[in-house]
Backbone as ProteinMPNN parsed JSONL, in Angstrom:
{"seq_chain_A": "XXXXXXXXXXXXXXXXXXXXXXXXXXXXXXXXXXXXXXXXXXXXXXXXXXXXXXXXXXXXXXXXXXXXXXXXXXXXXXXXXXXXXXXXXXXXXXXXXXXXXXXXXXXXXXXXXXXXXXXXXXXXXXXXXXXXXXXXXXXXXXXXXXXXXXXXXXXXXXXXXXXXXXXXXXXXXXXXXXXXXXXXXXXXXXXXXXXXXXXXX", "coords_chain_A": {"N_chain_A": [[0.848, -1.196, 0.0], [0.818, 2.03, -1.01], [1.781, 5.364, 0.081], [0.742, 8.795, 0.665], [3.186, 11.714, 0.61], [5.052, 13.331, 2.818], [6.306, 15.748, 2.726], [5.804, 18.304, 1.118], [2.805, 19.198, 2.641], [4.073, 19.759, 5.134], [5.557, 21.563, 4.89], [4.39, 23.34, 4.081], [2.591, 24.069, 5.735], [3.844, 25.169, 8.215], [5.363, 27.352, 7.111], [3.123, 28.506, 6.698], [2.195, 29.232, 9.689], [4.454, 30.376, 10.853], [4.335, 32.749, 9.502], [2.036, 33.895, 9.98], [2.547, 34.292, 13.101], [4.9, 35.793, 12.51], [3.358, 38.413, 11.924], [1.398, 38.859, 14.112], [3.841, 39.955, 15.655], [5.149, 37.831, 17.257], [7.515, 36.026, 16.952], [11.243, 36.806, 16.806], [13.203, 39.464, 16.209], [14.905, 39.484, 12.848], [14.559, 36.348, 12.762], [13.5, 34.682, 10.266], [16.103, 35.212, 9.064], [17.741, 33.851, 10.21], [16.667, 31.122, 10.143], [16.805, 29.942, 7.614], [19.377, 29.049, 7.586], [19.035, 26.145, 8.156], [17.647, 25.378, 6.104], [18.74, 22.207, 5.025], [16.816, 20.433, 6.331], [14.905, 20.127, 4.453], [15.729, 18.011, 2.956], [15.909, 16.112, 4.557], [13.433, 15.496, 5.264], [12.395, 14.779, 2.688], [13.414, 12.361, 2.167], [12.149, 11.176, 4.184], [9.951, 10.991, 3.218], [10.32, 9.111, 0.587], [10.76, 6.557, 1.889], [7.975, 6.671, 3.678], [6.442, 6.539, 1.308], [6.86, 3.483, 0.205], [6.094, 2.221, 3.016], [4.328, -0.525, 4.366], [3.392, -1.348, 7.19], [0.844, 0.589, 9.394], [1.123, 1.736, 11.569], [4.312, 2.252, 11.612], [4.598, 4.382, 9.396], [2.858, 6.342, 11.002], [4.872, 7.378, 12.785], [6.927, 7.829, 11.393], [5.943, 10.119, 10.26], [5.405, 11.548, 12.759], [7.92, 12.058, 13.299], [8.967, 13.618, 11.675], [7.842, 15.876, 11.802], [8.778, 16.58, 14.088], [11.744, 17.403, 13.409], [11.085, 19.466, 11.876], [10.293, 21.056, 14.05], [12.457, 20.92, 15.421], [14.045, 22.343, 14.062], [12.914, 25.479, 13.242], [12.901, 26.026, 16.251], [15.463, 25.787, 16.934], [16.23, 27.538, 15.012], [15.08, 30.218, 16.377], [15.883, 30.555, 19.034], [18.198, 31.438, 17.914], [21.204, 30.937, 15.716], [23.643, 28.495, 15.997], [27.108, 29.157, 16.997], [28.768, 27.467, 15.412], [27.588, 27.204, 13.138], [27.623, 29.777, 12.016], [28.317, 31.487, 9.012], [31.497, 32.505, 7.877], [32.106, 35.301, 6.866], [30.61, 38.26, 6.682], [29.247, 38.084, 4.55], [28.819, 36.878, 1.288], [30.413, 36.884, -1.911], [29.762, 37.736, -5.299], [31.639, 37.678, -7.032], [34.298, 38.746, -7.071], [34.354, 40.751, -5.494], [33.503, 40.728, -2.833], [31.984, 42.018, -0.005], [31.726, 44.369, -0.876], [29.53, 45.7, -3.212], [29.422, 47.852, -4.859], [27.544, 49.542, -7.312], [27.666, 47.619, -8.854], [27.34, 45.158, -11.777], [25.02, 43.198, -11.548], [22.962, 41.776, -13.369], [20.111, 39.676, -13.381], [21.517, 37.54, -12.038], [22.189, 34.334, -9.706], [21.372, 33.584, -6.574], [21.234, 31.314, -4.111], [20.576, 30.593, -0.339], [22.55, 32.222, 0.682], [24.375, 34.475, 2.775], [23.813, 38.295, 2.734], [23.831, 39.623, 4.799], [24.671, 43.124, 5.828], [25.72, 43.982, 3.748], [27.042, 46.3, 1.207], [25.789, 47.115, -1.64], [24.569, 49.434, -2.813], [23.217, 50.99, -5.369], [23.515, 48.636, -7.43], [23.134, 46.902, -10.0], [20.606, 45.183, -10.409], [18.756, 43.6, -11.868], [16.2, 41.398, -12.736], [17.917, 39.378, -10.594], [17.324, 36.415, -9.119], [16.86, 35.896, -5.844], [16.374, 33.425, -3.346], [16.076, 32.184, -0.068], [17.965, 34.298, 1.196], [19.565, 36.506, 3.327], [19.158, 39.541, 4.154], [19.516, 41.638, 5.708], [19.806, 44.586, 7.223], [21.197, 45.514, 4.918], [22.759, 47.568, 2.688], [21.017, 48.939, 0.167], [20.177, 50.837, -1.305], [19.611, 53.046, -3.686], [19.361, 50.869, -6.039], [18.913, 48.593, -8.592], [15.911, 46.739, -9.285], [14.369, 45.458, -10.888], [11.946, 43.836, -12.231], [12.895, 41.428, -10.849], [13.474, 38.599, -8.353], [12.553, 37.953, -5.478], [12.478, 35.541, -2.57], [11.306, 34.604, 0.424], [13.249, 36.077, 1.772], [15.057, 37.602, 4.415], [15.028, 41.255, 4.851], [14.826, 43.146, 6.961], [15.242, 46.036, 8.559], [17.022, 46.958, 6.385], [18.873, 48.972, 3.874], [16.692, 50.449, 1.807], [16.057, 52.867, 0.283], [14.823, 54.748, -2.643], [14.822, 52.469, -4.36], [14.44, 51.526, -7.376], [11.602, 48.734, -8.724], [9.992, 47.934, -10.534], [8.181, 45.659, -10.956], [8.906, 43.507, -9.667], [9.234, 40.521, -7.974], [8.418, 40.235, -4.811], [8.269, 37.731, -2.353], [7.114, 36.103, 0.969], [8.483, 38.207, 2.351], [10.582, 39.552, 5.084], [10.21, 42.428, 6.15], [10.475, 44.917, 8.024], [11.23, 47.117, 10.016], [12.904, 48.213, 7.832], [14.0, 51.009, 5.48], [11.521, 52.322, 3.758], [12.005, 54.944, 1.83], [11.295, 56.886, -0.368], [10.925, 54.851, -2.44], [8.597, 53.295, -4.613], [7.226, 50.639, -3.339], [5.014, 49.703, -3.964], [4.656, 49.415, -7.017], [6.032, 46.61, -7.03], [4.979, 42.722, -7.014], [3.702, 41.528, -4.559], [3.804, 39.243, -1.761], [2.507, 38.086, 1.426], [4.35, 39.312, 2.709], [5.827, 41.505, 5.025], [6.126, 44.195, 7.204], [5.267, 46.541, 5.79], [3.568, 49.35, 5.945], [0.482, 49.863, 5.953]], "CA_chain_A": [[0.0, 0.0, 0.0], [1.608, 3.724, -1.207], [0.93, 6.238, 1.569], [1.217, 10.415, 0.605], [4.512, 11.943, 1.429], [4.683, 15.061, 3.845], [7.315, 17.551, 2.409], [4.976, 19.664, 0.905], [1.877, 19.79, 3.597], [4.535, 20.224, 6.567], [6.337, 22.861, 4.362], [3.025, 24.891, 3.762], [1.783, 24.197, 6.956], [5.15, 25.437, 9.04], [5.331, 28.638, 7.121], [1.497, 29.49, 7.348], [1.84, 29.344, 11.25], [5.195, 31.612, 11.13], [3.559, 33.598, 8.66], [1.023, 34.452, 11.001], [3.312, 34.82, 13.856], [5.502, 36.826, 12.236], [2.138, 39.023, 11.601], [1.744, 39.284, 15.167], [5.167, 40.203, 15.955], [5.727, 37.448, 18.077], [9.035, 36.082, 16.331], [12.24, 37.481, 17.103], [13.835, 40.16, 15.032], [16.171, 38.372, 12.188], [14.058, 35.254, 12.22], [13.896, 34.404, 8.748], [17.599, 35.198, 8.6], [18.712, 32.655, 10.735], [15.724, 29.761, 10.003], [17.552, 29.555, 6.09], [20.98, 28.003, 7.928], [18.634, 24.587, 8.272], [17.159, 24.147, 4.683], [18.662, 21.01, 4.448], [15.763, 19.469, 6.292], [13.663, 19.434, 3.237], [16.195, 16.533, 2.025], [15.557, 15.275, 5.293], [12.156, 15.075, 4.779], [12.249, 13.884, 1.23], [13.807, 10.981, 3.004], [11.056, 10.284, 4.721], [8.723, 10.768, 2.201], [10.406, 8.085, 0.027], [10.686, 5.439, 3.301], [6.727, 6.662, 3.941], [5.665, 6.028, 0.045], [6.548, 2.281, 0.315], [5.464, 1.67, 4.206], [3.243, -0.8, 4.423], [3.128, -0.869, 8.432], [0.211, 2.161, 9.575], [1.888, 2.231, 13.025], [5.464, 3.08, 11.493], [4.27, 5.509, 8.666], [2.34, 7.549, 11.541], [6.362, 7.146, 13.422], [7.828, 8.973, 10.461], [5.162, 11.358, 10.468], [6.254, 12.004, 13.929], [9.564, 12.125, 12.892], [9.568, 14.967, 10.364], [7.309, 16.643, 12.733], [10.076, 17.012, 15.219], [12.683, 18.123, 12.568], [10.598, 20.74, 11.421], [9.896, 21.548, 15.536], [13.404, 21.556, 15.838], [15.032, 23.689, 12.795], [12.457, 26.341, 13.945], [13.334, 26.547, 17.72], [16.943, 26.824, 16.919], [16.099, 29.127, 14.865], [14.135, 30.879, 17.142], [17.38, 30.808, 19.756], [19.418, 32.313, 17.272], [21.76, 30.104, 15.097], [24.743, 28.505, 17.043], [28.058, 30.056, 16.839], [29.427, 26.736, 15.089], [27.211, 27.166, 11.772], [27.657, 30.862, 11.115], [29.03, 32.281, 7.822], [32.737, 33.185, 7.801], [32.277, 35.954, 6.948], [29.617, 38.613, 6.724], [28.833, 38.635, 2.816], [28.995, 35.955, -0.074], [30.762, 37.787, -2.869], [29.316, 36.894, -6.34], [32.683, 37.538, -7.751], [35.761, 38.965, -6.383], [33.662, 42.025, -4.552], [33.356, 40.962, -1.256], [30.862, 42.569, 0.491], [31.439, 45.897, -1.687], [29.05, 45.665, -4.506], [28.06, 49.252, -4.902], [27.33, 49.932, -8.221], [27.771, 46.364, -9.585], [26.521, 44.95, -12.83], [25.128, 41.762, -11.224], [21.329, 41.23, -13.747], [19.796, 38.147, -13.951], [22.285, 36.459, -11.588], [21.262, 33.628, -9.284], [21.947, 33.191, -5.468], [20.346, 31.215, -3.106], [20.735, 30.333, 1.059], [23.246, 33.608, 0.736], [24.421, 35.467, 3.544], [24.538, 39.359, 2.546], [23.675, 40.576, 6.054], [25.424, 44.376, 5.81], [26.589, 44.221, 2.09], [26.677, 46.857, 0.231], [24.575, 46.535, -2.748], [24.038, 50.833, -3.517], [23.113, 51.326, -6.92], [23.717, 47.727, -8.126], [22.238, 46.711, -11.276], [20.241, 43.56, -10.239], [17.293, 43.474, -12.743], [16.349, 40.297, -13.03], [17.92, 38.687, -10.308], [17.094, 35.317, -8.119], [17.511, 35.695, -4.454], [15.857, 32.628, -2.622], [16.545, 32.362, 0.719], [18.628, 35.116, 1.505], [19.59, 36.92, 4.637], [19.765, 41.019, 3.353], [19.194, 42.198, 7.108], [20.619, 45.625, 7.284], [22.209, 45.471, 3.59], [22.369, 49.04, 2.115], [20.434, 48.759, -1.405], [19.635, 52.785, -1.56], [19.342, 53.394, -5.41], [19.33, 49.617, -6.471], [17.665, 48.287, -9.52], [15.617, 45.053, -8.986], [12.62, 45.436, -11.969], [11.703, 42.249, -12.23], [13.485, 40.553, -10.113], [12.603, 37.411, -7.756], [12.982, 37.636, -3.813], [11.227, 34.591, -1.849], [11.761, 33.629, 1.561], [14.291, 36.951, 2.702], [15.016, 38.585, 5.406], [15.59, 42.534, 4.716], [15.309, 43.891, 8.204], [16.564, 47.169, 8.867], [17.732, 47.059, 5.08], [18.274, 50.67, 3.189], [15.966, 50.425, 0.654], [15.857, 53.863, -0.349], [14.977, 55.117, -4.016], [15.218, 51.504, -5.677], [13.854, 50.767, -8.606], [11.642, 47.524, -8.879], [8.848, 48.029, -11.336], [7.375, 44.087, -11.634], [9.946, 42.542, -8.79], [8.33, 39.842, -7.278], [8.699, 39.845, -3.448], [7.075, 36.785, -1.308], [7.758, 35.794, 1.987], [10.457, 38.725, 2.753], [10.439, 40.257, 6.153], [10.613, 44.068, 5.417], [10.734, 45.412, 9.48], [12.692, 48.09, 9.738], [13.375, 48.918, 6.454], [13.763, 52.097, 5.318], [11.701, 52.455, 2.065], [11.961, 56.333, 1.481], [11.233, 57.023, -1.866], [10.771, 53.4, -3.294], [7.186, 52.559, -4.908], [7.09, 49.557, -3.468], [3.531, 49.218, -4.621], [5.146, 49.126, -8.27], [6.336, 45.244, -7.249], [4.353, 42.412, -6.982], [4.056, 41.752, -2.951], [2.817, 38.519, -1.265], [2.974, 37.483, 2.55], [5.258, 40.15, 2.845], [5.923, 42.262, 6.08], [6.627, 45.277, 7.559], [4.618, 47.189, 5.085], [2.512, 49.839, 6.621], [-0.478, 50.12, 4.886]], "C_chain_A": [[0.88, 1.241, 0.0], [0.878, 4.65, -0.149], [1.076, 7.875, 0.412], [2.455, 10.545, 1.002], [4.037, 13.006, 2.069], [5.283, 16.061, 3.745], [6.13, 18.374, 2.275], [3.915, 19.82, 2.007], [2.991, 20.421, 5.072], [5.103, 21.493, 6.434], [5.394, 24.202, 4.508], [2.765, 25.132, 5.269], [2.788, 25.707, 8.122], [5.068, 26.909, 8.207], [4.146, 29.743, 6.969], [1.751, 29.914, 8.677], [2.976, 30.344, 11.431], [4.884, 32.778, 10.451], [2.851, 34.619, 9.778], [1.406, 34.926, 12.36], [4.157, 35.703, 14.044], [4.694, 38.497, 12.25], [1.997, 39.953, 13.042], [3.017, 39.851, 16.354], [5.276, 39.101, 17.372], [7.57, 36.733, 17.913], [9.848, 36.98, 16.186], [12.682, 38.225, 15.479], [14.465, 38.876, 14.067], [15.628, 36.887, 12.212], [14.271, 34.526, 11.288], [15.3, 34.145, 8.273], [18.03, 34.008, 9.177], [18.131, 30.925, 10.465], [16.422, 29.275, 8.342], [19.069, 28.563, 6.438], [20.148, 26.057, 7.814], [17.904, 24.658, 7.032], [17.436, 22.728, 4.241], [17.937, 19.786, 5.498], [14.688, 19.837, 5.579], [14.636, 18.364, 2.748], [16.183, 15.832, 3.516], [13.788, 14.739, 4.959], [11.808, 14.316, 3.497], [12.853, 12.384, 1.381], [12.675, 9.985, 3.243], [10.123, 10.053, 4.022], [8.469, 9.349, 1.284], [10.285, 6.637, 0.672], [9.047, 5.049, 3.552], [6.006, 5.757, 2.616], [5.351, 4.154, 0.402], [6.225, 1.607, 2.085], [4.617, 0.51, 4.189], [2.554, -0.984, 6.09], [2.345, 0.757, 8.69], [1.473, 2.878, 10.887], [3.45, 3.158, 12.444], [4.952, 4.46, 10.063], [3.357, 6.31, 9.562], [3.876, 8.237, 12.347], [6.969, 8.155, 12.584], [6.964, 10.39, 10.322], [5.628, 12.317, 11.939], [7.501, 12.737, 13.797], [9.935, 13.199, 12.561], [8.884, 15.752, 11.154], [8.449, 17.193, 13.225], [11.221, 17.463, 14.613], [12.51, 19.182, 12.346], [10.774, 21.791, 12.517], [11.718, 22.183, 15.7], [14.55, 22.477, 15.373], [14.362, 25.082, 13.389], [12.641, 26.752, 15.338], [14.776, 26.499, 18.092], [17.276, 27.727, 16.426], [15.595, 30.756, 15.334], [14.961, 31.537, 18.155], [18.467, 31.032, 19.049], [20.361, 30.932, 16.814], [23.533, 30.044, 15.861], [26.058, 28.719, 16.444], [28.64, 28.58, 15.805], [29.101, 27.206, 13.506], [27.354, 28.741, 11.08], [28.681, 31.41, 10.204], [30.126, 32.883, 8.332], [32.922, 34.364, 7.53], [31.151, 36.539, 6.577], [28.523, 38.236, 4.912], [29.245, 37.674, 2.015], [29.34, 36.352, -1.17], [30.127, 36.757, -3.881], [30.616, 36.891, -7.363], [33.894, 37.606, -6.819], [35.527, 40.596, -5.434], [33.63, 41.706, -3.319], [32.122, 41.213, -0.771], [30.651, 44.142, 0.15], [30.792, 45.819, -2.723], [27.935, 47.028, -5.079], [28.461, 49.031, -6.728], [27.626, 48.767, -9.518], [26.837, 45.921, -10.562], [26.357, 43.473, -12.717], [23.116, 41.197, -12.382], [21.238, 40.013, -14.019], [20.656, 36.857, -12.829], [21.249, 35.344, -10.427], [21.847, 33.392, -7.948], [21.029, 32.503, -4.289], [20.827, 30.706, -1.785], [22.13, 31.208, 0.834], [22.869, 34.015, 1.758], [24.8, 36.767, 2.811], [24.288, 40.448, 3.039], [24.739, 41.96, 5.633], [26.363, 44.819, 4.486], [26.345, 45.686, 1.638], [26.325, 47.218, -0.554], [24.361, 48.301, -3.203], [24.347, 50.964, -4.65], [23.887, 50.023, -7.743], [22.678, 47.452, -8.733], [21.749, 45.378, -10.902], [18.924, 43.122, -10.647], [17.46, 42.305, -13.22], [16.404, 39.247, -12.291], [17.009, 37.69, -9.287], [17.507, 35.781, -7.021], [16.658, 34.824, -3.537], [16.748, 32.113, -1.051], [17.771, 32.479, 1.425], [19.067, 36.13, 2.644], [20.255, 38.723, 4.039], [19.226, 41.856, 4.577], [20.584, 42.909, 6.934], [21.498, 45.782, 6.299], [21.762, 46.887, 2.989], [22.243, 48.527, 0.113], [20.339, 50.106, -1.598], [20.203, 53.179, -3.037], [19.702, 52.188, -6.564], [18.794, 49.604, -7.826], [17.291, 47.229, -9.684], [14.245, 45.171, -9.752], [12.767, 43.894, -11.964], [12.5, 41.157, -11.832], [12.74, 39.525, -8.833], [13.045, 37.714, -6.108], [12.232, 36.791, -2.826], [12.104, 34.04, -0.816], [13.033, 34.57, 2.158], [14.454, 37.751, 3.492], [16.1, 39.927, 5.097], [15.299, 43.154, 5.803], [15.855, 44.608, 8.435], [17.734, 47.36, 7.724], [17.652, 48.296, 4.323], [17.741, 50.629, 2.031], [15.262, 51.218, -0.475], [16.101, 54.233, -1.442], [15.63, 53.68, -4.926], [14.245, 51.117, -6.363], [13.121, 49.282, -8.669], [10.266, 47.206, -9.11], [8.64, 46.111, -11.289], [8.391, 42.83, -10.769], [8.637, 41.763, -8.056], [8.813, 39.651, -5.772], [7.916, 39.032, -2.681], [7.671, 36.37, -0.497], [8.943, 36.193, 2.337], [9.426, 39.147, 4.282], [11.181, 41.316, 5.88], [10.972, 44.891, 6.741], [11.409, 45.789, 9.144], [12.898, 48.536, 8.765], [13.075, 50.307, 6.016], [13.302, 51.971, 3.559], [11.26, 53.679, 1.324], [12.353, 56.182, 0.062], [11.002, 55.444, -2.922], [9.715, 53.299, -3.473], [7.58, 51.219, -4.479], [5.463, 48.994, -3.753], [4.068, 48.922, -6.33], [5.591, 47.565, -8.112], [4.913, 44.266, -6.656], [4.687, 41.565, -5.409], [3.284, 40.253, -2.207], [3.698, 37.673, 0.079], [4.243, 38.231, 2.762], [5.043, 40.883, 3.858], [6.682, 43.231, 6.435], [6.428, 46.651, 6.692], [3.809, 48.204, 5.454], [1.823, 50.161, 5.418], [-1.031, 48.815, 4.027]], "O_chain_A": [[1.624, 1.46, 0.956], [-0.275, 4.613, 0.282], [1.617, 7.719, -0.682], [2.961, 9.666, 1.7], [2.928, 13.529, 1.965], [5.09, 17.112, 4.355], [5.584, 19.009, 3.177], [4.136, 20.916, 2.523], [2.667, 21.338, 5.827], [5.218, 22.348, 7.312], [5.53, 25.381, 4.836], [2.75, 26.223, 5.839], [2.376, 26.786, 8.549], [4.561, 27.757, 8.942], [4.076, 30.971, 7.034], [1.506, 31.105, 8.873], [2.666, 31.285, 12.162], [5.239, 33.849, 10.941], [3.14, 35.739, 10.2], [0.763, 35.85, 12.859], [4.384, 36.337, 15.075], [5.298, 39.535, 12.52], [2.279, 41.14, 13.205], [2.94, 40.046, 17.567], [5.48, 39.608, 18.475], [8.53, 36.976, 18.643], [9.535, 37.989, 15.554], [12.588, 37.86, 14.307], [14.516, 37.687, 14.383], [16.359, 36.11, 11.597], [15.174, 33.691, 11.332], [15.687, 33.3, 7.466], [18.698, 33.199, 8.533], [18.789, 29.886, 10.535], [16.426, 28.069, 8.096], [19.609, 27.694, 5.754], [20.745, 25.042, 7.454], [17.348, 23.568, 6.899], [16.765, 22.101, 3.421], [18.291, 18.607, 5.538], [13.565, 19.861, 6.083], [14.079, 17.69, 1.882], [16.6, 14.677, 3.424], [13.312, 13.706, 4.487], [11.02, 13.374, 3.411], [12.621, 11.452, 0.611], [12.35, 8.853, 2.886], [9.442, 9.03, 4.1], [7.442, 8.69, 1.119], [9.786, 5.692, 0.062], [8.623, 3.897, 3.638], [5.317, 4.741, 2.709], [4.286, 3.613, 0.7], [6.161, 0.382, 2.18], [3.641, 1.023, 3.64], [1.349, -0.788, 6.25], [2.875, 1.824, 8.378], [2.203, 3.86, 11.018], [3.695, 4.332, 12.723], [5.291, 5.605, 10.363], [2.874, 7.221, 8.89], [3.98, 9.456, 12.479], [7.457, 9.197, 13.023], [7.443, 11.524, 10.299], [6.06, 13.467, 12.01], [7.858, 13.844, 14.2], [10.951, 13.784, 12.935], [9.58, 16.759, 11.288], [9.0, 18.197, 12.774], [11.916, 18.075, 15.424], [13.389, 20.035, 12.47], [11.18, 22.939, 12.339], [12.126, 23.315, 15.962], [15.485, 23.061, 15.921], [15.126, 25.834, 13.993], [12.512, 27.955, 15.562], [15.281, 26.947, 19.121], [18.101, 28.579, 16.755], [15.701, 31.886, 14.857], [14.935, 32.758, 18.305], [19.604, 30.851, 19.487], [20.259, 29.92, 17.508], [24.312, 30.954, 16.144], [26.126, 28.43, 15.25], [29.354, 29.243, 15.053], [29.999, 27.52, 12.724], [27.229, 28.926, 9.869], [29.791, 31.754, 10.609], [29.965, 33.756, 9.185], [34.016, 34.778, 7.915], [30.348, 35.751, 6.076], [27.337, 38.247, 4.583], [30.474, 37.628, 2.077], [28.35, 36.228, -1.891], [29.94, 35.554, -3.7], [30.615, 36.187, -8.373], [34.326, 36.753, -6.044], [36.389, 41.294, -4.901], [33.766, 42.672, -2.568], [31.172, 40.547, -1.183], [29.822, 44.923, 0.62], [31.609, 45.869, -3.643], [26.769, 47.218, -5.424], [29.455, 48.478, -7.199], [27.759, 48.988, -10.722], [25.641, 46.164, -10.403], [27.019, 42.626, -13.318], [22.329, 40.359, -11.944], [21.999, 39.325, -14.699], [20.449, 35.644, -12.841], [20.029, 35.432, -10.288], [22.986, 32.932, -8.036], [20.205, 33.158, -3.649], [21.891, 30.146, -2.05], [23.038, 30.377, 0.844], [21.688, 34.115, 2.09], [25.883, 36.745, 2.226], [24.313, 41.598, 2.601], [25.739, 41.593, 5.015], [27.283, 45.619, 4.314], [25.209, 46.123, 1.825], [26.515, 48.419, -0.364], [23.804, 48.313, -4.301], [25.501, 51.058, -5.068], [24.745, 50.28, -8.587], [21.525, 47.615, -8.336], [22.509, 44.426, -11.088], [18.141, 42.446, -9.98], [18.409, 41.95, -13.919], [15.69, 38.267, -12.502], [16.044, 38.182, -8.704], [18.671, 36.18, -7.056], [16.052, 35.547, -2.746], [17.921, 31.739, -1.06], [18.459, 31.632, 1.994], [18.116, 36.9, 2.506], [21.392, 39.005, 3.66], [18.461, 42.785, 4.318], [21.723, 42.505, 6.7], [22.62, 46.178, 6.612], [20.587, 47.232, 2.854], [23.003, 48.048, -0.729], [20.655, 50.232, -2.781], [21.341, 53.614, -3.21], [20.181, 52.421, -7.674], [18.214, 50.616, -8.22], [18.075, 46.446, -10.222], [13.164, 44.977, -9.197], [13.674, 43.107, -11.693], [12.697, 40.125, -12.473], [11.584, 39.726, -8.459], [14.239, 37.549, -5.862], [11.316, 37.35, -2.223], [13.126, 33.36, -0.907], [13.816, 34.022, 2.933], [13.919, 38.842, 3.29], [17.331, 39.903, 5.069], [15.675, 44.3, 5.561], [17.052, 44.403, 8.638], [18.893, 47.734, 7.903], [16.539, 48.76, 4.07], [18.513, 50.814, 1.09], [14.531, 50.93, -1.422], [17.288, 54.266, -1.765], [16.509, 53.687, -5.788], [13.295, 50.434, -5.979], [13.97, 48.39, -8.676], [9.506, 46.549, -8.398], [9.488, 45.556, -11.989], [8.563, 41.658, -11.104], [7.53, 42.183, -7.716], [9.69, 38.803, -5.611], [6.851, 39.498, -2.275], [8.843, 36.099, -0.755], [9.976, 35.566, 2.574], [8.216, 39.093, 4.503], [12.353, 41.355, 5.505], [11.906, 45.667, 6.54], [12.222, 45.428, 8.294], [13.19, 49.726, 8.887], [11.94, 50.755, 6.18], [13.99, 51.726, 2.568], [10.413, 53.659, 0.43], [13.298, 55.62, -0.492], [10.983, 55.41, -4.153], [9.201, 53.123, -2.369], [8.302, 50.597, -5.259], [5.063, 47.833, -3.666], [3.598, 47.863, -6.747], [5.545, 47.03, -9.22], [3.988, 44.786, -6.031], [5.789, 41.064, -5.184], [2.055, 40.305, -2.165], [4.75, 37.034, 0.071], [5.235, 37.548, 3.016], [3.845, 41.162, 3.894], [7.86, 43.261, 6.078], [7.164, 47.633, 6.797], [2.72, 47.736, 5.124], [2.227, 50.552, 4.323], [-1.842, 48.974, 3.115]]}, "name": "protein", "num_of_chains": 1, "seq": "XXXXXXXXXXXXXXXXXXXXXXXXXXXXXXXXXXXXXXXXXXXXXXXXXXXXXXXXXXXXXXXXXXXXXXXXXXXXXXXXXXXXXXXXXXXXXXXXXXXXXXXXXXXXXXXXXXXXXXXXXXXXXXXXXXXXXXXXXXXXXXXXXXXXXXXXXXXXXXXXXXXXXXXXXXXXXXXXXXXXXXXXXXXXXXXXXXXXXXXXX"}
């Protein structure tokens, strides 16, 4: 007997409920930023999924259900206590070339980066029309006269990010955390906005 797997419902489920928490400001500043260090329990889970498919025992396919439960429980409440000094990024910023964490005025369009640290980068007046940034950590990164038109951002934390006067006619932003952010002078009504926070209005 084939069972369902559970990546995807535990996935949806888990970021409806921080969703909504986040909403209520009960989750700690920088959240988001630090919950991206454990992505690789979705290949835990896809584990289980494949183990669950052929189960034929109910008792142990409710066991693994359990299982991934408590993975999920516990990526989130270390993320919750802040990410431990062993796993954090060497250094503040993920250069996409040989920049560092200086990328003012960089001609980066279209590029692709994802589980990127570029907490406190630099980024003013970089050309980044176009790009990918899937879960990304851009808490407190100065963007102030950026250009991100149609560009992708899902799943990042910009927190206290300068976001002043950038450009980003048809950018798609979902699931960022915006808190803090300064977005003087930016239409951000010009991008397309979903489950997004720190928006007034």
């Amino acid at each position: 007997m084939t069972k369902n797997g559970i990546t995807g419902p535990l996935i949806l489920i888990t970021f409806g409920i921080l969703m909504i928490l986040n909403n209520l400001k009960i989750l700690p500043s920088g959240f988001f930023g630090s919950l991206w260090h454990f992505w690789p329990v979705i290949l835990i889970l896809s584990g289980l999924d494949i183990m669950l498919t052929y189960s034929e025992s109910r008792s142990k396919y409710f066991l693994k259900i359990l299982i991934g439960i408590a993975v999920v429980c516990g990526a989130v409440a270390l993320a919750w206590i802040g990410v431990p000094q062993s796993y954090q990024p060497q250094t503040q910023a993920i250069s996409f070339d040989d920049h560092g964490d200086d990328l003012r005025a960089a001609y980066l369009e279209g590029t692709n980066r994802f589980f990127a640290d570029f907490s406190h980068a630099n980024m003013s007046e970089a050309h980044l029309n176009g790009a990918n940034f899937f879960f990304i950590d851009l808490s407190s990164a100065n963007l102030e006269g950026a250009e991100l038109n149609g560009s992708n951002i899902f799943f990042a934390d910009m927190t206290n990010a300068n976001i002043k006067n950038v450009d980003m006619d048809g950018a798609n932003i979902f699931f960022v955390d915006l808190n803090g952010a300064d977005l003087e002078g930016t239409d951000i009504e010009s991008a397309n906005l979903l489950f997004t926070t720190g928006i007034d209005g």
